[in-house]
Jmol script that loads the backbone (N, CA, C; Angstrom):
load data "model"
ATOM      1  N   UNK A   1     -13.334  -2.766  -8.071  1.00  0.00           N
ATOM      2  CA  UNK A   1     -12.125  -2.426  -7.362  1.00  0.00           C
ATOM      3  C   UNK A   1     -11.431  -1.285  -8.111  1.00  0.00           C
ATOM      4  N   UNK A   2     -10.998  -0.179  -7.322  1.00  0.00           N
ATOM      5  CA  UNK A   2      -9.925   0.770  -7.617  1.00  0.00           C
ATOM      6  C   UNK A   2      -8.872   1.036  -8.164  1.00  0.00           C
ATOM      7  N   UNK A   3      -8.290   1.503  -8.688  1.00  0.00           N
ATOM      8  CA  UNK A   3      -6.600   1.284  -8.652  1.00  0.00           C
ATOM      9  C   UNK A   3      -6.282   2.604  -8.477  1.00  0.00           C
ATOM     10  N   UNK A   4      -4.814   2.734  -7.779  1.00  0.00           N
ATOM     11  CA  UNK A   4      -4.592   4.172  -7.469  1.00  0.00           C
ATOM     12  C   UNK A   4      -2.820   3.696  -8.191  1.00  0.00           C
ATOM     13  N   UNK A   5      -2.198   4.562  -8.588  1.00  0.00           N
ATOM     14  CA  UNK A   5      -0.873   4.502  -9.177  1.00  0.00           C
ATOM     15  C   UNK A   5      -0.399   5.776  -8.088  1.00  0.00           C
ATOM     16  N   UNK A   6       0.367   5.716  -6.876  1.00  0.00           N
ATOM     17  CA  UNK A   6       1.176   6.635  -6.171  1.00  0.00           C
ATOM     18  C   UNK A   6       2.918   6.978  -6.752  1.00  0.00           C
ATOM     19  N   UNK A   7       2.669   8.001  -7.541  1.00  0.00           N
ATOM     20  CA  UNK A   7       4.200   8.557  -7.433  1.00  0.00           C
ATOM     21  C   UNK A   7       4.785   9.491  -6.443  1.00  0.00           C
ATOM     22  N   UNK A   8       5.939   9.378  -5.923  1.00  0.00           N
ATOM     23  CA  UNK A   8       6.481  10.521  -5.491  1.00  0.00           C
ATOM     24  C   UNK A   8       7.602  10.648  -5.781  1.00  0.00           C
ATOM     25  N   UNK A   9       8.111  12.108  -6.013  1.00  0.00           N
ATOM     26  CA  UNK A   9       9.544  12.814  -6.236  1.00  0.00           C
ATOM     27  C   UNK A   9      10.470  13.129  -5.429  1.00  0.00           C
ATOM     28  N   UNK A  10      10.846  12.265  -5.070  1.00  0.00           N
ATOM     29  CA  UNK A  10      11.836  12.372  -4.080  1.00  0.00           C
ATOM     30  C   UNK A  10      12.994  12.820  -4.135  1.00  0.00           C
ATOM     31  N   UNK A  11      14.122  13.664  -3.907  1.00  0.00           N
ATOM     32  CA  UNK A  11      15.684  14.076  -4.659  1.00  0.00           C
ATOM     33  C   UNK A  11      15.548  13.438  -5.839  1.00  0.00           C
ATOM     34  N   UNK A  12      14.610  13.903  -6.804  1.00  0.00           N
ATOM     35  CA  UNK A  12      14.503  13.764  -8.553  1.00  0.00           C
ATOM     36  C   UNK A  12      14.534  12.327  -8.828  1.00  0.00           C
ATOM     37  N   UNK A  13      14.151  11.508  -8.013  1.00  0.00           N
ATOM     38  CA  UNK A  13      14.288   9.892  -8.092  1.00  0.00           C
ATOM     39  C   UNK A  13      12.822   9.875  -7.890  1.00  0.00           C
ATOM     40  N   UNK A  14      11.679   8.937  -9.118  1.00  0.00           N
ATOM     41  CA  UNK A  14      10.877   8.917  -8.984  1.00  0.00           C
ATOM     42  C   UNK A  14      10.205   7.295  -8.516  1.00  0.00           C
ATOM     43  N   UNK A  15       9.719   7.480  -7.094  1.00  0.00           N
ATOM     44  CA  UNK A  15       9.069   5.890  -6.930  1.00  0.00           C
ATOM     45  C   UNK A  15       7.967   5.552  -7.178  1.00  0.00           C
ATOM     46  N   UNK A  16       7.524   4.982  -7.996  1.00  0.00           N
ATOM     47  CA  UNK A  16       5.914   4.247  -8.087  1.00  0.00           C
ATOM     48  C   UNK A  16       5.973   2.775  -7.798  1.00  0.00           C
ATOM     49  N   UNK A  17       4.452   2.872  -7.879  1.00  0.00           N
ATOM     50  CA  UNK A  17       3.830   1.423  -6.781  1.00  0.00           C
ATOM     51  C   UNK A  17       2.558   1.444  -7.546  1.00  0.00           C
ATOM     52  N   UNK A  18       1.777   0.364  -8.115  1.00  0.00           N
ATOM     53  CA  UNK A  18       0.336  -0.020  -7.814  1.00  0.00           C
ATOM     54  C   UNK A  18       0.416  -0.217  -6.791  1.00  0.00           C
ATOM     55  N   UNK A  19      -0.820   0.414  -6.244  1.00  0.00           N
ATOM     56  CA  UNK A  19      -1.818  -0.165  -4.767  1.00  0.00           C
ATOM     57  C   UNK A  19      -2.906  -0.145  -5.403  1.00  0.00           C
ATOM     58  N   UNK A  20      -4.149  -0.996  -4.506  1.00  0.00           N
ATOM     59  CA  UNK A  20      -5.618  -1.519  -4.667  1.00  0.00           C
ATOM     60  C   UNK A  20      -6.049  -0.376  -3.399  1.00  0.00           C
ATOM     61  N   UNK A  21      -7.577   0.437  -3.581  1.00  0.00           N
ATOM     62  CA  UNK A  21      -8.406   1.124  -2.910  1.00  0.00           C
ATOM     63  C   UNK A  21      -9.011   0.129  -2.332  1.00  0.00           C
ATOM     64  N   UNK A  22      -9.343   0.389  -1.148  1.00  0.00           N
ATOM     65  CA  UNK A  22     -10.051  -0.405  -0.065  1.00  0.00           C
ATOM     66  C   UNK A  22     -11.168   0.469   0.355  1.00  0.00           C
ATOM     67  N   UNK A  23     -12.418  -0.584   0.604  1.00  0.00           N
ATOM     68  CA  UNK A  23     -12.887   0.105   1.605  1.00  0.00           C
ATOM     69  C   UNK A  23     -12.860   0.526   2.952  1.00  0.00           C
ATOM     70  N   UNK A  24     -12.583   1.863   4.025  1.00  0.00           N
ATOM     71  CA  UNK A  24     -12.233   2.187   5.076  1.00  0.00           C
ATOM     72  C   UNK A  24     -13.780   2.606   5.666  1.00  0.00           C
ATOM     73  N   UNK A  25     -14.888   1.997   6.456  1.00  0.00           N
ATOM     74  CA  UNK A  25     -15.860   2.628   6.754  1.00  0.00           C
ATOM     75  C   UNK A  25     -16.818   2.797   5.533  1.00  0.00           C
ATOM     76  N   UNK A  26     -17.083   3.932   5.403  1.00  0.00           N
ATOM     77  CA  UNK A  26     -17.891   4.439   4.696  1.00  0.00           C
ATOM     78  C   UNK A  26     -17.159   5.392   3.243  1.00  0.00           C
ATOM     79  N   UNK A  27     -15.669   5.451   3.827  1.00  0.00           N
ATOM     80  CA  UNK A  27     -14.824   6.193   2.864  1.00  0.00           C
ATOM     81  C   UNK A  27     -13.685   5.185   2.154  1.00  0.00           C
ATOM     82  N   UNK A  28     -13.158   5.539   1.225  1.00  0.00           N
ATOM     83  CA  UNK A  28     -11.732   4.953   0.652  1.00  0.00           C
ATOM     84  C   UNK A  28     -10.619   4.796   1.125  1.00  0.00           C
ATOM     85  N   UNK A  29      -9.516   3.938   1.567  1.00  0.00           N
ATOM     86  CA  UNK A  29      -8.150   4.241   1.756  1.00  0.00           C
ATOM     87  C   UNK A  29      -7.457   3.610   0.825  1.00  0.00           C
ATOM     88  N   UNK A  30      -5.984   4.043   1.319  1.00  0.00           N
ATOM     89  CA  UNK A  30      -5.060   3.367   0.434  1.00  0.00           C
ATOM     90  C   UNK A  30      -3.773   3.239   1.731  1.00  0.00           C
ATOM     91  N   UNK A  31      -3.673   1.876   1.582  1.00  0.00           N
ATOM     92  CA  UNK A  31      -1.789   1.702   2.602  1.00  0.00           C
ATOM     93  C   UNK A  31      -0.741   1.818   2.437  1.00  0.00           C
ATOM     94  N   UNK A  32      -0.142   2.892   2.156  1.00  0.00           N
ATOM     95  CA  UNK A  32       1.429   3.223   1.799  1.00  0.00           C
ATOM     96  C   UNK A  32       2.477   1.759   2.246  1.00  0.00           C
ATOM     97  N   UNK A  33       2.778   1.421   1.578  1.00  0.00           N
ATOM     98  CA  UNK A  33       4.254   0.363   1.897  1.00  0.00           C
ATOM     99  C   UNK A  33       5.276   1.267   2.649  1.00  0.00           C
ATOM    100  N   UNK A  34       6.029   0.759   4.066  1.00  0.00           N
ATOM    101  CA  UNK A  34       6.746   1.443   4.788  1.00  0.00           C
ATOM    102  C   UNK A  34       7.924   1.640   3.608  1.00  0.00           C
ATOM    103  N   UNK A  35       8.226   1.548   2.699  1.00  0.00           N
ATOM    104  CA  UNK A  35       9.468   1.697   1.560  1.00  0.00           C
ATOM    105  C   UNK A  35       8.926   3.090   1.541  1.00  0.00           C
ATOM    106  N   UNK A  36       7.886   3.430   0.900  1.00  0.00           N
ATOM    107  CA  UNK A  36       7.367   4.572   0.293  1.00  0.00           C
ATOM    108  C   UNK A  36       7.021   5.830   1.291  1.00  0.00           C
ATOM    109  N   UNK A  37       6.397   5.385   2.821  1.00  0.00           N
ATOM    110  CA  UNK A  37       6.549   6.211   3.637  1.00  0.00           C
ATOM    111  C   UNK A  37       7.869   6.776   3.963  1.00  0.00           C
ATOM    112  N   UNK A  38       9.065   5.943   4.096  1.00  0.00           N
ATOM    113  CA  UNK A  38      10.278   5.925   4.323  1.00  0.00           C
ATOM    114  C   UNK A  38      10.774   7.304   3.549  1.00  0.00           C
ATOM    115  N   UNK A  39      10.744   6.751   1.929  1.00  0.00           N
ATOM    116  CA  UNK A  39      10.892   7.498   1.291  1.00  0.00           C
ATOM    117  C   UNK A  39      10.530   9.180   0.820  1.00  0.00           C
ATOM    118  N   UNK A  40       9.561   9.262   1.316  1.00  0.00           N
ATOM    119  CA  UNK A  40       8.347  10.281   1.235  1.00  0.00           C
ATOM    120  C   UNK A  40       8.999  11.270   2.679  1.00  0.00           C
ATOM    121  N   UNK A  41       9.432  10.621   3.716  1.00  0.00           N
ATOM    122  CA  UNK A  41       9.630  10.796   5.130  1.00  0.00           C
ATOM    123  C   UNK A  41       8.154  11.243   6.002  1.00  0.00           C
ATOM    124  N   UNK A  42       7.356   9.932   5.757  1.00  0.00           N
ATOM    125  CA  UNK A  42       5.816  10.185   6.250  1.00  0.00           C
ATOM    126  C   UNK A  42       5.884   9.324   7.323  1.00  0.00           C
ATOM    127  N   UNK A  43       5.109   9.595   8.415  1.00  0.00           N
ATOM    128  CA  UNK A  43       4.960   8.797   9.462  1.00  0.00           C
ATOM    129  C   UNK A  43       3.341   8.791  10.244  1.00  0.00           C
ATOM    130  N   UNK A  44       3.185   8.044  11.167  1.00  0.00           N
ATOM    131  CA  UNK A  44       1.586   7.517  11.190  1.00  0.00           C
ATOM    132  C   UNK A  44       0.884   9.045  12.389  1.00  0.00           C
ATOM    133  N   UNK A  45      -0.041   9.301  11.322  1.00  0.00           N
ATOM    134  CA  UNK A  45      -0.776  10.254  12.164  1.00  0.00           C
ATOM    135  C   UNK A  45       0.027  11.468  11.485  1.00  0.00           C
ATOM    136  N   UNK A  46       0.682  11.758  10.518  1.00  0.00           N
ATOM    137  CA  UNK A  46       1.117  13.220   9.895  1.00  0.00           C
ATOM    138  C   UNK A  46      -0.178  13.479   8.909  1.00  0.00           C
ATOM    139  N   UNK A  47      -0.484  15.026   9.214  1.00  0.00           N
ATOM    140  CA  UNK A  47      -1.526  15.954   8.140  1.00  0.00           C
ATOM    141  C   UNK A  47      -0.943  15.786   6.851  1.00  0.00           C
ATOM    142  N   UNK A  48      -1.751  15.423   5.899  1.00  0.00           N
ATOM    143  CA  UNK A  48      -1.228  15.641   4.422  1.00  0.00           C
ATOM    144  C   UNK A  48      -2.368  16.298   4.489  1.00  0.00           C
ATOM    145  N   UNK A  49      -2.020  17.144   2.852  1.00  0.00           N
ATOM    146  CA  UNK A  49      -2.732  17.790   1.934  1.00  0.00           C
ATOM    147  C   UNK A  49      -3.186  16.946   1.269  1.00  0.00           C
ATOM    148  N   UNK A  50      -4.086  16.913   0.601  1.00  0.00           N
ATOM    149  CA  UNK A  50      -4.956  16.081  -0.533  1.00  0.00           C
ATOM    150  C   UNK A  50      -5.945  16.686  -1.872  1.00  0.00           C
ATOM    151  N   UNK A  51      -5.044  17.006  -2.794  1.00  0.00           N
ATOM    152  CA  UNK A  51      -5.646  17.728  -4.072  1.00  0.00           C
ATOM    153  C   UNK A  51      -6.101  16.613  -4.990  1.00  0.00           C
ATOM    154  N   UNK A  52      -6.832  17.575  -6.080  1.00  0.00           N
ATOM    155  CA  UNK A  52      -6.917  16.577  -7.216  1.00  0.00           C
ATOM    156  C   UNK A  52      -6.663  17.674  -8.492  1.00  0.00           C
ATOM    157  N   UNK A  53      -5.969  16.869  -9.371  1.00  0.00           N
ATOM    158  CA  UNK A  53      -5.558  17.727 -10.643  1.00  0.00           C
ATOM    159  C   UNK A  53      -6.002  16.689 -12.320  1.00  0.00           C
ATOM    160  N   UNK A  54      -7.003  16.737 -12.637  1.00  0.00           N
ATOM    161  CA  UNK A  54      -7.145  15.918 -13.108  1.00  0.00           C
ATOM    162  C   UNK A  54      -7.452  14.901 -12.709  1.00  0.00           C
ATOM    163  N   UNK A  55      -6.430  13.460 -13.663  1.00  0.00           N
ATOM    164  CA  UNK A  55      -7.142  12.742 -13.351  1.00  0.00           C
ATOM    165  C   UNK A  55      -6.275  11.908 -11.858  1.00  0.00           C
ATOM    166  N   UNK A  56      -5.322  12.954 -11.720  1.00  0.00           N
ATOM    167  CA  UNK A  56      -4.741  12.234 -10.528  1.00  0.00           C
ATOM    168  C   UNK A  56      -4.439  12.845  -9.140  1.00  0.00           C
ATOM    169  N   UNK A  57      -4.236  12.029  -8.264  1.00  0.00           N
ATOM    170  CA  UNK A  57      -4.376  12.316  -6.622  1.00  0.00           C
ATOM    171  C   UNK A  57      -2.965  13.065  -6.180  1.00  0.00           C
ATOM    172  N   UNK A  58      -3.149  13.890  -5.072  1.00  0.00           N
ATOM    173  CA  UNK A  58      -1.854  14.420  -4.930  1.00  0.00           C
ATOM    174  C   UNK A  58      -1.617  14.354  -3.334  1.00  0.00           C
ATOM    175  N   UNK A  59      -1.121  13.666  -2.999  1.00  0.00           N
ATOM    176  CA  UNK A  59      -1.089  13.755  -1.235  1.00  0.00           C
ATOM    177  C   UNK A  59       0.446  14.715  -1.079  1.00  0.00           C
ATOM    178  N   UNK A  60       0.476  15.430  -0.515  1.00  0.00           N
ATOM    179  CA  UNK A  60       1.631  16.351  -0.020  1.00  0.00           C
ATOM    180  C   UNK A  60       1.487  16.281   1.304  1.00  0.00           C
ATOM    181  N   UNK A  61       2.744  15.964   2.179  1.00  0.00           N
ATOM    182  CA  UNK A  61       2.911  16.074   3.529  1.00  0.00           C
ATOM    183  C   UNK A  61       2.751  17.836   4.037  1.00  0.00           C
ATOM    184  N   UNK A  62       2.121  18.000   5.323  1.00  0.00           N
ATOM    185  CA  UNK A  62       2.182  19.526   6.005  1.00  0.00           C
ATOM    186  C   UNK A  62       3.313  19.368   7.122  1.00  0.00           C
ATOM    187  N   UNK A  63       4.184  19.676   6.841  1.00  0.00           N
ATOM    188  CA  UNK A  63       5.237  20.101   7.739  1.00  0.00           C
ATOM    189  C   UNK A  63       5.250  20.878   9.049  1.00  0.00           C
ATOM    190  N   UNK A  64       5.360  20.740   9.629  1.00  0.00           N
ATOM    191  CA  UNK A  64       5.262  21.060  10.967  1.00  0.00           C
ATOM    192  C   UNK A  64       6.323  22.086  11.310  1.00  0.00           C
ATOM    193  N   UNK A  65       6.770  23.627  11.591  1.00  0.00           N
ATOM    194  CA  UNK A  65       6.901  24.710  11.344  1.00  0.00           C
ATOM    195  C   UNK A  65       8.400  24.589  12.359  1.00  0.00           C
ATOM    196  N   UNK A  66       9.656  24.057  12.440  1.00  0.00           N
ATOM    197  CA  UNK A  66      11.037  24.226  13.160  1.00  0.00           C
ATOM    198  C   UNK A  66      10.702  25.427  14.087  1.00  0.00           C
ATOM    199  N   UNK A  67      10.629  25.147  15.241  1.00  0.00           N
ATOM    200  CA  UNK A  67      10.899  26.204  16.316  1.00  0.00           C
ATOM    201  C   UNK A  67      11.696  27.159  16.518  1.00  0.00           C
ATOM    202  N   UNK A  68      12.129  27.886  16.555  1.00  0.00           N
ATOM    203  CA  UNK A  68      13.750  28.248  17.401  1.00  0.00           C
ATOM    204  C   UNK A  68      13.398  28.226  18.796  1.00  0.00           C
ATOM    205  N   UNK A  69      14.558  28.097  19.289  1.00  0.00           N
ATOM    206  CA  UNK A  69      14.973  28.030  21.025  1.00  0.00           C
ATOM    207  C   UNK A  69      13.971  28.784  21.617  1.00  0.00           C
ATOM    208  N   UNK A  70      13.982  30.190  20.994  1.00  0.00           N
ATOM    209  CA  UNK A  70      13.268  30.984  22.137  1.00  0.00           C
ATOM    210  C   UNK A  70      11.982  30.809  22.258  1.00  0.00           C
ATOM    211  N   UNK A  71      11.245  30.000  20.649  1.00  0.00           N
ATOM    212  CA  UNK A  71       9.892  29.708  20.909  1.00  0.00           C
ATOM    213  C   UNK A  71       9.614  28.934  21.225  1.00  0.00           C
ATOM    214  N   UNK A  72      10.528  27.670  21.759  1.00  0.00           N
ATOM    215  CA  UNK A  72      10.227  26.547  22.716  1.00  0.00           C
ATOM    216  C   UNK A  72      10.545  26.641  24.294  1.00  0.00           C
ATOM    217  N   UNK A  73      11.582  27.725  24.242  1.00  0.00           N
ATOM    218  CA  UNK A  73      10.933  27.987  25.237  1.00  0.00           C
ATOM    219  C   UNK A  73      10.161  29.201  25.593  1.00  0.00           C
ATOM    220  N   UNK A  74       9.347  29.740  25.371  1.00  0.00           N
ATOM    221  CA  UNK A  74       8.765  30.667  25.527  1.00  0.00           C
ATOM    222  C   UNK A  74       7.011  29.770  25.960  1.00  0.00           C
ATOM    223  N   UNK A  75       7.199  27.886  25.432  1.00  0.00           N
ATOM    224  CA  UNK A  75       5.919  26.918  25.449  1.00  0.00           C
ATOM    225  C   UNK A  75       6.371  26.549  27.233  1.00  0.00           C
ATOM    226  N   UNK A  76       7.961  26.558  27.639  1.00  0.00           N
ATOM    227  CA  UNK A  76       8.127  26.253  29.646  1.00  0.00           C
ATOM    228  C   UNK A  76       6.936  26.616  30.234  1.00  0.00           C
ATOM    229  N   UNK A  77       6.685  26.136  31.092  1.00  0.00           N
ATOM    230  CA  UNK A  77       6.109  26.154  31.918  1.00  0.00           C
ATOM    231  C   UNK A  77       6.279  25.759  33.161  1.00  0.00           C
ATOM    232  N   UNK A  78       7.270  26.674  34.097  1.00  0.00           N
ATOM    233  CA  UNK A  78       7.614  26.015  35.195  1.00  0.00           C
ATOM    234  C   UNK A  78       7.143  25.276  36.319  1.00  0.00           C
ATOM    235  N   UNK A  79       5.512  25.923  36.755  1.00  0.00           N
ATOM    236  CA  UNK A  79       5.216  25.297  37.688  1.00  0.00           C
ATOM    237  C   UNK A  79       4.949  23.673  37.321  1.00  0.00           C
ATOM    238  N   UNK A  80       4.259  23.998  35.794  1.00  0.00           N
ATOM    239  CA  UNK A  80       4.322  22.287  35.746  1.00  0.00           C
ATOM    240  C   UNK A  80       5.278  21.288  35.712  1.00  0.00           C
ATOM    241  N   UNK A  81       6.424  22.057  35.546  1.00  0.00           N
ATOM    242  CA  UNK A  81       8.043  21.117  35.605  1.00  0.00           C
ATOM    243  C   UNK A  81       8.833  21.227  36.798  1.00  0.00           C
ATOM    244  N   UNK A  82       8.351  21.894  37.506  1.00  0.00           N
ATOM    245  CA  UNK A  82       9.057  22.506  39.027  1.00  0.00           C
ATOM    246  C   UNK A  82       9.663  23.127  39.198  1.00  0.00           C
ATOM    247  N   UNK A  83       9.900  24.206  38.829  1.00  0.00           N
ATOM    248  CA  UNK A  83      11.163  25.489  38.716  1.00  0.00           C
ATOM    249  C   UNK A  83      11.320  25.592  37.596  1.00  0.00           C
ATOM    250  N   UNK A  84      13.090  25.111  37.317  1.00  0.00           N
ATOM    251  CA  UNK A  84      13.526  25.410  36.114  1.00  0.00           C
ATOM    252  C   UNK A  84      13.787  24.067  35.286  1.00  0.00           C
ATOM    253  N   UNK A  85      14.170  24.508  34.115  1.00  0.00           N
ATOM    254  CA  UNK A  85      13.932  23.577  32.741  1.00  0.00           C
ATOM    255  C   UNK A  85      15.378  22.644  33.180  1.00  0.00           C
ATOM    256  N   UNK A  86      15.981  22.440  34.286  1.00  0.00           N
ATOM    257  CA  UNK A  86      17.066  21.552  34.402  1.00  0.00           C
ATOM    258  C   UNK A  86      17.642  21.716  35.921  1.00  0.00           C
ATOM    259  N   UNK A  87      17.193  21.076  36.532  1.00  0.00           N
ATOM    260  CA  UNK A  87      17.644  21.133  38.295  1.00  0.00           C
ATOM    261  C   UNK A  87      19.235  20.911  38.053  1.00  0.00           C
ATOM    262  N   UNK A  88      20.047  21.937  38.806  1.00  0.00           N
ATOM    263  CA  UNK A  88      21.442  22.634  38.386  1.00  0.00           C
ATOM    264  C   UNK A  88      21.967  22.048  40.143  1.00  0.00           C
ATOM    265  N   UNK A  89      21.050  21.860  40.941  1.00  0.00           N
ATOM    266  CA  UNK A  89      21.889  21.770  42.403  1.00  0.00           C
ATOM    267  C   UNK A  89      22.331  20.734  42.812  1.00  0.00           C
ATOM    268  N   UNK A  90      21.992  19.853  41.738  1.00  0.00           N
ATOM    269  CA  UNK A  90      22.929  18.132  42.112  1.00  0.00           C
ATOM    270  C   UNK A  90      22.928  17.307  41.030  1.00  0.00           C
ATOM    271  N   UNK A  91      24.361  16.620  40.995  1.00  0.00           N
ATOM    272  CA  UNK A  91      24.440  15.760  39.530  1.00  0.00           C
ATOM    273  C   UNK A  91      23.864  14.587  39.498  1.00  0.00           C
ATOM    274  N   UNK A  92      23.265  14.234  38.216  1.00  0.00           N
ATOM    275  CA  UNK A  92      22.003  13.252  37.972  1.00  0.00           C
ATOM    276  C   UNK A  92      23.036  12.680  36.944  1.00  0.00           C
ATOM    277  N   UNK A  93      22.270  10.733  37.501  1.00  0.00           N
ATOM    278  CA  UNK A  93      22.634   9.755  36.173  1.00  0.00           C
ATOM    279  C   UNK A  93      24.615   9.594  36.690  1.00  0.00           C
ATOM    280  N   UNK A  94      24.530   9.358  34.749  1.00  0.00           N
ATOM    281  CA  UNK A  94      26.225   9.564  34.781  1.00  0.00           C
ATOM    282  C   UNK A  94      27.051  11.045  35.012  1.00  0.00           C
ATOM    283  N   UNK A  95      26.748  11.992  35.333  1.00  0.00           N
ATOM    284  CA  UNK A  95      27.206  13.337  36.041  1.00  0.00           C
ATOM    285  C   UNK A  95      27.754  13.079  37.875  1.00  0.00           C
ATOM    286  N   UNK A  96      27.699  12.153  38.214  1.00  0.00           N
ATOM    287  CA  UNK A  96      27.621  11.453  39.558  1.00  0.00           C
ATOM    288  C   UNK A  96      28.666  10.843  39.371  1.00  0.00           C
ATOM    289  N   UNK A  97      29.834  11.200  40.346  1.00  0.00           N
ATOM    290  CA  UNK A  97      31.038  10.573  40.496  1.00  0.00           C
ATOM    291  C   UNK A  97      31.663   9.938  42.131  1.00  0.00           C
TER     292      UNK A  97
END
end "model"
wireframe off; spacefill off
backbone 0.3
color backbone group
């Protein structure tokens, strides 16, 4: 059996954890405790990076690149939404008096 020691640096507050390596398939995993995902701000199905420096593992989250306005919308696509990005000719929901 494995042992993996996960630190991360979070606002200069450092959390560690033993975890045990498992076998996944044919490859290794390891299960983050939702404390540590929390902490980390990782969630299921995000790209990390994965180095090695020595003798230890480095998972770094890949961030996903903030849009601005114009490059989200510049992704509209009207016909598939039906016109425009907000039907303006009658009030919807609580706009309805």
């Amino acid at each position: 059996m494995f042992r993996l020691c996960v630190n991360i640096d979070w606002s200069r507050a450092i959390t560690s954890i033993v975890l045990d390596i498992k076998h996944w398939g044919n490859n290794l995993g390891v299960r983050l405790p939702a404390a540590i995902a929390r902490a980390a701000h990782l969630h299921a199905d995000q790209r990390v990076n994965i180095t090695v420096e020595g003798e230890r593992v480095i998972i770094t989250p890949i961030r996903d690149e903030r849009l601005t306005l114009e490059q989200r919308l510049a992704f509209f696509d009207p016909e598939r939404h039906g016109g425009e990005a907000m039907p303006a000719e009658k009030a919807l929901g609580a706009e309805q008096w």
